[in-house]
ZADO-1210 file (C-alpha; in nm, 4 decimals, padded with zeros to 6 digits):
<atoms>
<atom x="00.7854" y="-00.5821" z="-00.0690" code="UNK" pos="1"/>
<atom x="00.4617" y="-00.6270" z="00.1711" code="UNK" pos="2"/>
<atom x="00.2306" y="-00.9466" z="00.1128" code="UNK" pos="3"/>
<atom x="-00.0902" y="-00.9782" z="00.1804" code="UNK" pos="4"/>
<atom x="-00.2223" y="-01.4127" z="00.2592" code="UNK" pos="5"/>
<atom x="-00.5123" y="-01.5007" z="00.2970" code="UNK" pos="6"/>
<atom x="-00.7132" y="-01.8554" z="00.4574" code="UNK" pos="7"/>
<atom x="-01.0527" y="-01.8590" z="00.2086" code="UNK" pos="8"/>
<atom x="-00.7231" y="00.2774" z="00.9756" code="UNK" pos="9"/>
<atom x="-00.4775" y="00.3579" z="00.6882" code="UNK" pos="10"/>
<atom x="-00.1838" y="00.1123" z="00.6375" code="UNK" pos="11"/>
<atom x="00.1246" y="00.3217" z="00.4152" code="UNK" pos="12"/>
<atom x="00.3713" y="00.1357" z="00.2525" code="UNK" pos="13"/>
<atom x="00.7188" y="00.2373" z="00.3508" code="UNK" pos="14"/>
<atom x="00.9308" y="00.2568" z="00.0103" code="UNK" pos="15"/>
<atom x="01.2987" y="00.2644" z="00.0084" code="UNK" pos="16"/>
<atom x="01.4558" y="00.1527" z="-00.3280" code="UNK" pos="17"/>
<atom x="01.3615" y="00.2834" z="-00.7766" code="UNK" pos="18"/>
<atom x="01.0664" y="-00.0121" z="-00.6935" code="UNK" pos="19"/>
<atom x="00.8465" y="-00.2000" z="-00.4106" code="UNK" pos="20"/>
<atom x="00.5755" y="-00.3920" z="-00.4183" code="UNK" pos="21"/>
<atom x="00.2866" y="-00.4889" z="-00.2014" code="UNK" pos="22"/>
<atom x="00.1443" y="-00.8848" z="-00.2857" code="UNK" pos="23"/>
<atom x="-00.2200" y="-00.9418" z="-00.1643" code="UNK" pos="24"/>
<atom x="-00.2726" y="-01.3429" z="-00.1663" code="UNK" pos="25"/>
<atom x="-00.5622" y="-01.5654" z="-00.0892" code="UNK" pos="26"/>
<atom x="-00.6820" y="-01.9038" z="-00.0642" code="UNK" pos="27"/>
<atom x="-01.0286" y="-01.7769" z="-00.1868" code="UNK" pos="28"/>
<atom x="-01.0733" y="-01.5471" z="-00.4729" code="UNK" pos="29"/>
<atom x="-01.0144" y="-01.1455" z="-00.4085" code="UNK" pos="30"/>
<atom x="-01.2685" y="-00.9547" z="-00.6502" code="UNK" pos="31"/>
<atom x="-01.0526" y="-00.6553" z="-00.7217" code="UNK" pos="32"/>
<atom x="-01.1876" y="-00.3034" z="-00.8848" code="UNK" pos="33"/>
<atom x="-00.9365" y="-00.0598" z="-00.9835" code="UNK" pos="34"/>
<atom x="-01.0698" y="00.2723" z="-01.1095" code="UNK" pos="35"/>
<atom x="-00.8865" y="00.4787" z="-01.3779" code="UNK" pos="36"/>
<atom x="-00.7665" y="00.7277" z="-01.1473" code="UNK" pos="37"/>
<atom x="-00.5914" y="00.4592" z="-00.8895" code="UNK" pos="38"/>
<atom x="-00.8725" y="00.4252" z="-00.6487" code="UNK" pos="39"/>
<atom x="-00.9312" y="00.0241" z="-00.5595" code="UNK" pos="40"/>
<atom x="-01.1704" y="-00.1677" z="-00.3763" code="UNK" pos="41"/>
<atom x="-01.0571" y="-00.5424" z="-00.2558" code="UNK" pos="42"/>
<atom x="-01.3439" y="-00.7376" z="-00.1694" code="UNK" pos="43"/>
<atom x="-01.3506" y="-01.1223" z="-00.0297" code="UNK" pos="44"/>
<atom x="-01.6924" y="-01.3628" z="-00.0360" code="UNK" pos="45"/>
<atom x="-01.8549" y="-01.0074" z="-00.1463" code="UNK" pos="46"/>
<atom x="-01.7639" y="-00.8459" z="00.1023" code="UNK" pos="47"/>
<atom x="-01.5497" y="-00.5064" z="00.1183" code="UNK" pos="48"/>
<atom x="-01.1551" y="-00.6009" z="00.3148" code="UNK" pos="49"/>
<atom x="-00.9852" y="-00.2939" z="00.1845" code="UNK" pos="50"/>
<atom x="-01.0174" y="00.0267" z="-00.0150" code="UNK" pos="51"/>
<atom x="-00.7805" y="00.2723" z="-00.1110" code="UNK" pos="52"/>
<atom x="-00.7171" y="00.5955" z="-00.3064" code="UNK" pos="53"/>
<atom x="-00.3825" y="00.7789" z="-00.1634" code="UNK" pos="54"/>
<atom x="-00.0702" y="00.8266" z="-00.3388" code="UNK" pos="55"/>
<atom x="00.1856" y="01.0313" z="-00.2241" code="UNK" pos="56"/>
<atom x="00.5669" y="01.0771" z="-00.3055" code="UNK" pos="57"/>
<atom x="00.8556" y="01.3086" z="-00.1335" code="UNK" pos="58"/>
<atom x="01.0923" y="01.4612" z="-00.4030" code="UNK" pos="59"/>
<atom x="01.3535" y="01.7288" z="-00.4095" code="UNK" pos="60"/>
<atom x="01.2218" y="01.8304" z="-00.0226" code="UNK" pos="61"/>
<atom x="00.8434" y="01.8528" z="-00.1556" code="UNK" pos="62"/>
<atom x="00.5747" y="01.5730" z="-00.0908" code="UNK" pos="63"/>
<atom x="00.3212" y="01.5350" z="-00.3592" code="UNK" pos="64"/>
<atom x="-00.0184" y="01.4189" z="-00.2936" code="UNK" pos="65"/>
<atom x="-00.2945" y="01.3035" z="-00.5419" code="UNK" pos="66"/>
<atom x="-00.5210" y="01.4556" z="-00.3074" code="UNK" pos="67"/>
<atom x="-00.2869" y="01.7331" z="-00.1542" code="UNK" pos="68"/>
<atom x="-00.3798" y="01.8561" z="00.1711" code="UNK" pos="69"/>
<atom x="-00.1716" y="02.0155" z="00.4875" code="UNK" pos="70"/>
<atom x="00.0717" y="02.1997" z="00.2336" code="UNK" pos="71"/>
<atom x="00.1763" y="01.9321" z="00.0156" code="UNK" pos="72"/>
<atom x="00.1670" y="01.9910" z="-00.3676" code="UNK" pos="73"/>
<atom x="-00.0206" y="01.7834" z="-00.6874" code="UNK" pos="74"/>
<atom x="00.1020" y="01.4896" z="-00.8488" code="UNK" pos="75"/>
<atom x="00.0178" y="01.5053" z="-01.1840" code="UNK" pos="76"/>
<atom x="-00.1268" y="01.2217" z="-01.3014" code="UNK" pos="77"/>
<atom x="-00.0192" y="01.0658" z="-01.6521" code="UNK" pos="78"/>
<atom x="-00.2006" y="00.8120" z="-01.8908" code="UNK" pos="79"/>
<atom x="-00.3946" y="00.4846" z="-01.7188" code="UNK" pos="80"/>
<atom x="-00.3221" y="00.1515" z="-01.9060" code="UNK" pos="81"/>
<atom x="-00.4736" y="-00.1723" z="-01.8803" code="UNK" pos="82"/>
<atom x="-00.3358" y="-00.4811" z="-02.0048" code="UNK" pos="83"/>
<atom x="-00.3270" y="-00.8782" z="-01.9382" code="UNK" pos="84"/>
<atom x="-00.0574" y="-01.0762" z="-01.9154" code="UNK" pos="85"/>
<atom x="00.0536" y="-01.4246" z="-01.8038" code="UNK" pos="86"/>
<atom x="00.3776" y="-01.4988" z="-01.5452" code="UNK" pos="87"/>
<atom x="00.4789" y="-01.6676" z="-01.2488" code="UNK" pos="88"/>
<atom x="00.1922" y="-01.6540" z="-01.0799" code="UNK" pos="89"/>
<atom x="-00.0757" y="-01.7125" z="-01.3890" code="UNK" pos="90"/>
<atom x="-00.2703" y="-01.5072" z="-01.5941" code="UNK" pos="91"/>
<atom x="-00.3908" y="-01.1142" z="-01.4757" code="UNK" pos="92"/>
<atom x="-00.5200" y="-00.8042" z="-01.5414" code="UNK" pos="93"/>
<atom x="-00.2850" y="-00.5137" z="-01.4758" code="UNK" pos="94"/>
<atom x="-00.3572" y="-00.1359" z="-01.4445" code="UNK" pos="95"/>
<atom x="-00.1099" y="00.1370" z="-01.4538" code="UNK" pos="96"/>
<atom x="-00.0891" y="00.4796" z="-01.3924" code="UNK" pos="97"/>
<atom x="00.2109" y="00.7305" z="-01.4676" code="UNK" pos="98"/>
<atom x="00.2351" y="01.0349" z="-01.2251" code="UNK" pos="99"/>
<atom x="00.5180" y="01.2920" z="-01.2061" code="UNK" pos="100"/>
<atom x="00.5560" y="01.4465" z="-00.8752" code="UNK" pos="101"/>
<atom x="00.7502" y="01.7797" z="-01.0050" code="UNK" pos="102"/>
<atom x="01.0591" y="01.6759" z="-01.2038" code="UNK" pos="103"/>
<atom x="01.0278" y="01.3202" z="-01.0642" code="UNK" pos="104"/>
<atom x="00.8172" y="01.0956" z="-01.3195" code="UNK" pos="105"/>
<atom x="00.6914" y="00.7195" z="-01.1687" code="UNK" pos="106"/>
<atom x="00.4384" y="00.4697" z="-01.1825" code="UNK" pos="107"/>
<atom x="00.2095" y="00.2536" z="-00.9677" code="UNK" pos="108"/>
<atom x="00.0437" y="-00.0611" z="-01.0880" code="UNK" pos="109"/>
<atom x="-00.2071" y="-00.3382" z="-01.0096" code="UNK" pos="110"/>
<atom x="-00.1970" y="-00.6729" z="-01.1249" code="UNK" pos="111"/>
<atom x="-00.4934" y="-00.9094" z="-00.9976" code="UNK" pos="112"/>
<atom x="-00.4587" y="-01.2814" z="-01.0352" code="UNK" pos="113"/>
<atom x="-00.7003" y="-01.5481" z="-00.9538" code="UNK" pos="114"/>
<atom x="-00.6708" y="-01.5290" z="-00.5749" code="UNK" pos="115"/>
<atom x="-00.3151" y="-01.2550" z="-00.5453" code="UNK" pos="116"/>
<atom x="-00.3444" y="-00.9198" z="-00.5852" code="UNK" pos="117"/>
<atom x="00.0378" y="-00.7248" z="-00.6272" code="UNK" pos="118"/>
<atom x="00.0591" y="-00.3716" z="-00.5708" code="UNK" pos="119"/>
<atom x="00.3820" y="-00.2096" z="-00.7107" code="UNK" pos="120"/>
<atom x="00.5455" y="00.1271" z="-00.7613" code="UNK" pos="121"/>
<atom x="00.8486" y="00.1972" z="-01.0374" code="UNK" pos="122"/>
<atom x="01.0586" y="00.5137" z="-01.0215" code="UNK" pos="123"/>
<atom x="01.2282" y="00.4731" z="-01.3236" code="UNK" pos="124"/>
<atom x="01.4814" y="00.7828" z="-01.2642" code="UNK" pos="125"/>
<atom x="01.5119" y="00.7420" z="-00.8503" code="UNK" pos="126"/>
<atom x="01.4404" y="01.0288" z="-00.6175" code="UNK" pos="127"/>
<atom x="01.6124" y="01.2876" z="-00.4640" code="UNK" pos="128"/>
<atom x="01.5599" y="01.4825" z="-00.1389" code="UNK" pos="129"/>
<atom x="01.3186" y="01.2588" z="00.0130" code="UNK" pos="130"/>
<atom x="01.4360" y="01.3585" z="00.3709" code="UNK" pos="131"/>
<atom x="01.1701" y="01.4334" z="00.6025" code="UNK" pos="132"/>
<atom x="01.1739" y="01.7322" z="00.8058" code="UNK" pos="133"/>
<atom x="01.2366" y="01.7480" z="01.1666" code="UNK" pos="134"/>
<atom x="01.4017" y="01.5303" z="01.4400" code="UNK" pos="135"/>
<atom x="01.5578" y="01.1978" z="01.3692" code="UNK" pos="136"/>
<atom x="01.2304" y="01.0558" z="01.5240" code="UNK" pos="137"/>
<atom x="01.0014" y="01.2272" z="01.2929" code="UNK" pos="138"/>
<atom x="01.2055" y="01.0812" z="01.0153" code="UNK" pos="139"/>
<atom x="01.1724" y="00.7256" z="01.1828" code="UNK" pos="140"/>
<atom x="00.7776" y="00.7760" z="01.1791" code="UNK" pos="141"/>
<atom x="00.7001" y="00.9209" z="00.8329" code="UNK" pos="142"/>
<atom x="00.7223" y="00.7555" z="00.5043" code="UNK" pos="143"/>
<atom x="00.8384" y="00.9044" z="00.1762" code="UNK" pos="144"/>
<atom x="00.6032" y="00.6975" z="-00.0614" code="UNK" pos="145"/>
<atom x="00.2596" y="00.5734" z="-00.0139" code="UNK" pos="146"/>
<atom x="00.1075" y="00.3188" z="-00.2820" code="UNK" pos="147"/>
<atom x="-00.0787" y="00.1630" z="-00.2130" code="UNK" pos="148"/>
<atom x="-00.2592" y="00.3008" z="00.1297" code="UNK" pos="149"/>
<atom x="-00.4719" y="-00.0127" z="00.2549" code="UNK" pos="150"/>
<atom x="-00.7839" y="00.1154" z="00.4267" code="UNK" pos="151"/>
<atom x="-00.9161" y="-00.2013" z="00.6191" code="UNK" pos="152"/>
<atom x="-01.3153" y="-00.1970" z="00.6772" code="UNK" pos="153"/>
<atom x="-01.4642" y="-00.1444" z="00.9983" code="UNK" pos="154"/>
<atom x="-01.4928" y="-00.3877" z="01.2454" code="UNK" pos="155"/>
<atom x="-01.1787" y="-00.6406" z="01.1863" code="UNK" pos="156"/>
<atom x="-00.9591" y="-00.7578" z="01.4534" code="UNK" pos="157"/>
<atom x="-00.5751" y="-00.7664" z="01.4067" code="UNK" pos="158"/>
<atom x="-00.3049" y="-00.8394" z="01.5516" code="UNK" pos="159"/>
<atom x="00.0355" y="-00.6210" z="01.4271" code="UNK" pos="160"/>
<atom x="00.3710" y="-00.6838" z="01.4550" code="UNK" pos="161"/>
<atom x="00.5909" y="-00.3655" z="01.5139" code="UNK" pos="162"/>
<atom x="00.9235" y="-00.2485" z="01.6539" code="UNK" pos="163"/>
<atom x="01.3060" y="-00.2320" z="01.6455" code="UNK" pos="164"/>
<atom x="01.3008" y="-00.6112" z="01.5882" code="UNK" pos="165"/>
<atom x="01.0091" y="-00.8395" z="01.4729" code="UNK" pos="166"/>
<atom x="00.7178" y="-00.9146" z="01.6846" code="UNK" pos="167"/>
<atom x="00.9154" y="-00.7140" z="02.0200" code="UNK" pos="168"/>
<atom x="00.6114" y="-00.4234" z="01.9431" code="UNK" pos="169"/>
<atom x="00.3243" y="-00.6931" z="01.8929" code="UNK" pos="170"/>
<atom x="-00.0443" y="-00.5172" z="01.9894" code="UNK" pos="171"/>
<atom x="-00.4095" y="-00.6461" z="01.8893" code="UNK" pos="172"/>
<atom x="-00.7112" y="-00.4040" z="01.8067" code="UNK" pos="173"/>
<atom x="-01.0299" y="-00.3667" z="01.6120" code="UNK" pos="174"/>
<atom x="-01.0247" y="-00.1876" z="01.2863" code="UNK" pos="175"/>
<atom x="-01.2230" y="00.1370" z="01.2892" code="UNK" pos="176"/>
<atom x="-01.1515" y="00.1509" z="01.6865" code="UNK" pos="177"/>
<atom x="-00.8015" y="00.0938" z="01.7583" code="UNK" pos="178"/>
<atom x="-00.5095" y="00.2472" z="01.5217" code="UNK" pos="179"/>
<atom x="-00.2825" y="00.0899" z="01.3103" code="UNK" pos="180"/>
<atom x="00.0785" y="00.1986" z="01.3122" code="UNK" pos="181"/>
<atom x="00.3172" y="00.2942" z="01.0343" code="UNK" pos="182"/>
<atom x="00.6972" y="00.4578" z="00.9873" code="UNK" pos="183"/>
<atom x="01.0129" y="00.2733" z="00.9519" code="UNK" pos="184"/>
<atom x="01.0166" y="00.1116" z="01.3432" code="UNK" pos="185"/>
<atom x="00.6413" y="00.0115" z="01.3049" code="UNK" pos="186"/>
<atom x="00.5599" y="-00.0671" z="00.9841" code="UNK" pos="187"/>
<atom x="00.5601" y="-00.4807" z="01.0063" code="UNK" pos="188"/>
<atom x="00.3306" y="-00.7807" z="00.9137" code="UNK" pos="189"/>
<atom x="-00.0472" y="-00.7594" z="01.0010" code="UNK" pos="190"/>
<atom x="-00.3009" y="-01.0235" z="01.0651" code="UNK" pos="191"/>
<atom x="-00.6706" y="-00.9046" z="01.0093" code="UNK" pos="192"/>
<atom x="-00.9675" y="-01.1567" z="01.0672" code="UNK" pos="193"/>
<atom x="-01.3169" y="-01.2257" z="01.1334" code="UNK" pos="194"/>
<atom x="-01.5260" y="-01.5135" z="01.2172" code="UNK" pos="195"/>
<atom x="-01.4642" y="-01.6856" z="00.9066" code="UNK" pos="196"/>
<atom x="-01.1578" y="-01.5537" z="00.7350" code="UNK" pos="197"/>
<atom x="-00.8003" y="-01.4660" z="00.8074" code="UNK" pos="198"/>
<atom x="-00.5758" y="-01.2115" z="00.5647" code="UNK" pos="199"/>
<atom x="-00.2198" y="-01.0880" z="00.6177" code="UNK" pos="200"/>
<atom x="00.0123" y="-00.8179" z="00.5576" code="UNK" pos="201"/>
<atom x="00.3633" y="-00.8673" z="00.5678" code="UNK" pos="202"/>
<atom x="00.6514" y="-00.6871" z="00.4755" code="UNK" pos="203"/>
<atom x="00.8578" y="-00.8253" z="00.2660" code="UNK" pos="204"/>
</atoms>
């Protein structure tokens, strides 16, 4: 699970069990638009914090990309749905969207709240041969899933937390200048802000 707080570069989600998912909280309202075919825009105070439209999978030694490119094959996208609900956290509006990445069928959702946004992926069946190729360090960097892939605007600061153990790879930047990192070692909580508002990312 990653969650995302709030106070009023592409970032994957590493996925490593049939689901994850990826909470986006705030003390002020997120305005949240989720297009039929998975694409999302987050906005805060009107303003644009992340977008995002990449979905990829590894199954049976194959990665599958919505938008395939440097060899990596098609996910076929399934039937969007769009429902409202009530739990834990109050009432939302969820959408979902089945893909099937060969053999492999699974699902990503959103569910917007009030002021929390949660991000989650089902693989009803589990995948198989989700190795990546290459050295034990190439494994280490790469993820086999990617929903959702937070693209923070231009122009944020952070602060990330990375590394063997929490906080020992710790590095600051600007969004659209500095990169973020990702994999297994470096995937860890991120703090983006600007004059007036604070939002992090945290693994869960």
């Amino acid at each position: 699970m990653c969650r995302l707080f709030s106070r009023s570069a592409l970032l994957p989600v590493l996925v490593a069990a049939a689901s994850a998912d990826v909470v986006v909280a705030a003390g002020a309202a997120f305005d949240v638009d989720v297009k039929d075919d998975g694409s999302f825009v987050i906005s805060m105070g009107g303003e644009t914090w992340f977008s995002g439209s990449d979905v990829f999978v590894r199954s049976r030694n194959t990665t599958y990309a919505n938008d395939p490119s440097d060899g990596a094959a098609t996910l076929t996208k399934g039937a969007t749905t769009r429902t409202n609900g009530t739990d834990a956290y109050g009432a939302y509006a969820a959408t979902s969207i089945a893909w099937t990445a060969g053999s492999a069928a699974f699902e990503t959702s959103v569910r917007a709240y009030a002021s929390t946004v949660i991000f989650e992926q089902r693989f009803p069946d589990g995948l198989n041969g989700t190795r990546v190729p290459g050295s034990r360090n190439d494994a280490m960097a790469a993820t086999v899933s990617g929903w959702p892939s937070l693209r923070p605007a231009k122009g944020k600061g952070f602060v990330a937390w990375a590394g063997q153990m929490s906080g020992s790879g710790a590095f600051a930047g600007t969004t659209g200048t500095d990169d973020l990192t990702s994999g297994i070692q470096d995937t860890g909580p991120v703090a983006f802000f600007d004059d007036s508002d604070a939002v992090v990312v945290s693994v869960a």
